[in-house]
Each structure stands twice: as structure tokens, then as C-alpha cells.
C-alpha positions in Angstrom: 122.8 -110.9 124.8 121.1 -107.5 126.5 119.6 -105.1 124.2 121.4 -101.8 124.9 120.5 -98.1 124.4 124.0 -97.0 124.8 125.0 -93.4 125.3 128.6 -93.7 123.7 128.8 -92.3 120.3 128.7 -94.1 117.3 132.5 -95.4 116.0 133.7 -95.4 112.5 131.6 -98.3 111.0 128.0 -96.3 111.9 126.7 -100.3 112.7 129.5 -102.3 114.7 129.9 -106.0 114.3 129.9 -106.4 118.2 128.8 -105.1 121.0 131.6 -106.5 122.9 129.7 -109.0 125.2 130.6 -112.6 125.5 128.4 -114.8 123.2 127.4 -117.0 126.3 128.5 -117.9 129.8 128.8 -121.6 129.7 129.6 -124.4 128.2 125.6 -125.7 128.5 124.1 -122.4 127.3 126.7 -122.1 124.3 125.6 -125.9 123.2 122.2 -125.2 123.2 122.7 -122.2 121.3 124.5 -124.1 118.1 121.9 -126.6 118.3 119.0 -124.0 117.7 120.8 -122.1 115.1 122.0 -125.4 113.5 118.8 -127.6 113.4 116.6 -124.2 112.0 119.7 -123.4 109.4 119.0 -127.2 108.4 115.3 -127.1 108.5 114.8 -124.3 105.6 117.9 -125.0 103.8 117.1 -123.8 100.1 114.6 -121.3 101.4 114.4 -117.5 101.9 115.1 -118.1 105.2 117.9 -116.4 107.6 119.1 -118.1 110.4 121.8 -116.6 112.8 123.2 -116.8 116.4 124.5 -114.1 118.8 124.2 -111.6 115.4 123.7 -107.8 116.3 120.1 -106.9 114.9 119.6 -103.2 114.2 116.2 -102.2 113.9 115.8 -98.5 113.2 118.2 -97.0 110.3 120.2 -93.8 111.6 120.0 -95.4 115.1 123.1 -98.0 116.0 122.5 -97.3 119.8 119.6 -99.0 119.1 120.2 -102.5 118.5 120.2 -106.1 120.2 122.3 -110.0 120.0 119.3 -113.1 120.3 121.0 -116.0 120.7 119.6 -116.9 117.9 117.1 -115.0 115.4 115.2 -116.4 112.4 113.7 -113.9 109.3 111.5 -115.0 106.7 111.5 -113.7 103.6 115.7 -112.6 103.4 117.8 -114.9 101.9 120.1 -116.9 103.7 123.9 -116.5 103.9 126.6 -114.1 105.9 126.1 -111.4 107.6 128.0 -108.4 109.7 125.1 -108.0 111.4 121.2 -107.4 110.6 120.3 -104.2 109.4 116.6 -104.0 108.8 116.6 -101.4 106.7 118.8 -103.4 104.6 117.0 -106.3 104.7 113.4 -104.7 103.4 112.8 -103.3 106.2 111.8 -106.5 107.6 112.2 -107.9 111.4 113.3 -111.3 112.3 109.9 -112.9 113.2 111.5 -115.3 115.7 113.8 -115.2 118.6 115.4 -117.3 121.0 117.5 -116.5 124.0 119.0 -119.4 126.0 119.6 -118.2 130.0 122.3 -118.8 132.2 122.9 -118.0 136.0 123.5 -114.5 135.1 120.5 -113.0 134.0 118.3 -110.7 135.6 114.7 -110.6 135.8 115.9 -106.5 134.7 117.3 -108.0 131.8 114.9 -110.5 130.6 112.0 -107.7 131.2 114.1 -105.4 129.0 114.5 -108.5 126.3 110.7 -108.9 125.7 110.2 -104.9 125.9 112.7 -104.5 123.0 111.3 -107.6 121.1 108.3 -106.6 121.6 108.7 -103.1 120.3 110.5 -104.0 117.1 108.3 -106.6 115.8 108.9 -109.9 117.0 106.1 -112.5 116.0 107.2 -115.3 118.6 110.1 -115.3 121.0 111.5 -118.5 123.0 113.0 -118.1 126.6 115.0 -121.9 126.9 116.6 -122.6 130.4 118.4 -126.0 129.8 119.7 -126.1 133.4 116.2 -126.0 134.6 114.6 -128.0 131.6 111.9 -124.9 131.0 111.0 -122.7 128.3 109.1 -119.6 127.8 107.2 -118.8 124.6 105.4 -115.5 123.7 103.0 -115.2 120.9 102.2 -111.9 119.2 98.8 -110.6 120.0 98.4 -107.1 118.3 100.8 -104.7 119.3 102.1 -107.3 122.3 103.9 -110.2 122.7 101.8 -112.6 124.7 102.7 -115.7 127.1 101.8 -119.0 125.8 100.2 -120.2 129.5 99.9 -124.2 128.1 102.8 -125.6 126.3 101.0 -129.1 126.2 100.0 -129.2 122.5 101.7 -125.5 121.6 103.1 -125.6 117.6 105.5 -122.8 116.8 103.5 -120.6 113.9 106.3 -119.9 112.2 108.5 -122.4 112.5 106.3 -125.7 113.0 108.1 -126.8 116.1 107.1 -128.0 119.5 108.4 -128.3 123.1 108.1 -131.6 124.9 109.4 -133.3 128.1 111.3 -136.7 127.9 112.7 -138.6 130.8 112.5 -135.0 132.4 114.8 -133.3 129.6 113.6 -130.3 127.9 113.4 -132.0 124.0 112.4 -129.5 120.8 110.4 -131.2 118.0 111.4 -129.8 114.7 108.7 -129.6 111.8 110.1 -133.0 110.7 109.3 -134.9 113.9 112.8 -135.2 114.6 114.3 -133.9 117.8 117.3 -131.3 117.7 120.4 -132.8 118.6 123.8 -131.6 118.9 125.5 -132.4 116.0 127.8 -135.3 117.3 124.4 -136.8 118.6 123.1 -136.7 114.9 126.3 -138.3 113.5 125.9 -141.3 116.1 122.1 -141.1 114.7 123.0 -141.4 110.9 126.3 -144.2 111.5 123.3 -146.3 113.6 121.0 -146.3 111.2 123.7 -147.5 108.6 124.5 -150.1 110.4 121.1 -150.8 110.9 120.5 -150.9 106.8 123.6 -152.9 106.9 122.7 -155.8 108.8 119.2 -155.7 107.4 120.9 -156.0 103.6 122.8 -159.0 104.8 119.4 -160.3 106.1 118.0 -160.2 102.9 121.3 -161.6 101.2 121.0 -164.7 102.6 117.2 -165.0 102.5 117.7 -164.9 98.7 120.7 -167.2 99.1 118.4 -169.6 100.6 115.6 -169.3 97.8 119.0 -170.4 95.4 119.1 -166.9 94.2 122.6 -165.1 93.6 121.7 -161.5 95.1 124.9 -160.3 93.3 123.5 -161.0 90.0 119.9 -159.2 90.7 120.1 -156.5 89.2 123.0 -156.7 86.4 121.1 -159.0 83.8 121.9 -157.7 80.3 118.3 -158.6 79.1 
């Protein structure tokens, strides 16, 4: 979503919920977009960590022409949980450190140059530029008062967030802080039922192993002594 400086008055509710933009333009971009906001939501589950997607962020109290809609944001230090929308001076007056925005066919060069101007501005620490249809991505570092290019990617860590960017079979892959790769959540599913089988055929393994030893693996375990 474009950050907007727009000249119509304020309505009723002084911060709106929406800006009235659609929350992506395909079916790739919008996937992309859960699996950010999902795979960070998991990552600091349990922390002071807020995690959102396509959520208005309103930076500068009294000012609701002001505002912007990352596809996905992420502020340390605020609890997790729902949200209207992000009103920093609600929130302790602190900014979402991280952005991401996920492109599609639409944008602008106009528009993405106004995306790092705003984040830039309002205090972004890192912000992520994924194109999934061109398997590329765009990180900027805070530097001072600017948000920098990251020119190598090779060997890049997120500060905040611990993640990194990699390449695989020529698909754009991110490494969370785990090791693990975000997936779509269908894709993790398919992960966790494999590896149960997997444990599965491995306990059966063992069960006859012990059978052949003359051991009862049903009884291991459930001796009264």
C-alpha cells in the first residue's frame, strides 16, 4: 500500500481503519504476504513483539493524512494482539522498526521512491522490498538519519529479526532465525504430517529391533518396580 498525504478532511473516527485500497493485486503477492506476517507472528510468539499485515500505521498524532499500509510491519517493544490500526502515539510513541512490502505489476518507481521517503522519515530501522515474480528482494539498513541499500545480500542477517535471504533452485527462499525456511502454511502442515510419519516408521524400526533382542517394547516402560 502507497503512503498518502491526502487533502480530504478527516471523517468521524479522526484515524480510519482503511484507506480504501485493495490489500494486494494478486493471488502471488497476497500469498507471500500471509507467509511474512505468519512465519514473524510465529517466530516471537510470547514476546513484546507486534506483527501485522496491510495495517494503517499513523505516525504523527493530530495528523491522520499522514499515515501508510506495509504489507507487513513488525514493532518491538508493543505487545502483540489486535489492532484498528497503529497509532504511534499510542503505542509509546514508538515506530515499527521493520517493514516489508511485496510488489506486483502495478507499482511505480513514483511509488516505491515515495515508500522509502516515508519510511525513511518516520523511523524505519530496516525495510524489505520482495518481488516473488522476479525472485528479488531489496533491503535497506538504517544509517543515521537514512535508510541505506544493503548492495550484497550474500551473507546479509536481518538485525532485527535474525533472518536471511537466499536463492534455491532459483526461488527466492527467506531463512527465519530458526533456520527454517518460511512456508505457506499448507507447505508447513505437509512438513509436520512428514515428519510424523517419519517418527512413525522409525518407532516401528525400533519395535522390532527390540522384538528381535526377545524384548516386549510394550512392557518397557510400565514395570511397577
Amino acid at each position: 500500500m502507497n503512503p498518502t498525504m491526502s487533502a480530504a478532511p478527516p471523517t468521524e473516527e479522526l484515524y480510519p481503519e482503511s484507506d480504501g485500497k485493495p490489500m494486494a493485486d494478486n493471488t502471488l503477492q497476497w500469498e507471500w504476504m500471509v507467509v511474512v506476517v505468519e512465519e514473524l507472528r510465529e517466530q516471537f510468539a510470547g514476546r513484546d513483539v507486534f506483527v501485522a499485515g496491510d495495517l494503517l500505521w499513523y505516525p504523527v498524532e493530530g495528523q491522520p493524512r499522514i499515515n501508510a499500509a506495509p504489507d507487513a510491519l513488525v514493532a518491538f517493544g508493543r505487545p502483540s494482539g489486535h489492532r484498528k490500526s497503529y497509532i504511534q502515539h499510542l503505542e509509546d510513541g514508538v515506530a515499527p522498526q521493520v517493514v516489508f512490502e511485496v510488489l506486483s505489476a502495478s507499482n511505480t518507481e513514483d511509488e516505491l521512491d515515495a515508500k522509502l521517503e516515508f519510511y525513511e522519515r518516520y523511523g524505519v530501522e530496516e525495510y524489505y522490498v520482495l518481488d516473488p515474480a522476479e525472485h528479488a528482494v531489496y533491503a535497506y539498513v538504517r544509517r543515521g538519519a537514512r535508510l541505506s541499500p544493503v548492495r550484497k545480500l550474500a551473507g546479509f542477517v536481518s538485525p532485527r529479526l535474525g533472518l536471511h535471504f537466499e536463492w534455491i533452485d532459483g526461488e527466492l527462499v527467506i531463512i527465519g532465525k530458526s533456520g527454517r525456511r518460511f512456508q505457506k502454511r499448507l507447505d508447513r502442515v505437509e512438513d509436520l504430517l512428514g515428519n510424523l510419519d517419519e517418527e512413525r516408521r522409525e518407532n516401528r524400526r525400533l519395535a522390532a529391533k527390540l522384538r528381535e533382542l526377545g524384548i516386549d517394547p510394550e512392557h518397557i516402560g510400565n514395570s511397577d518396580g
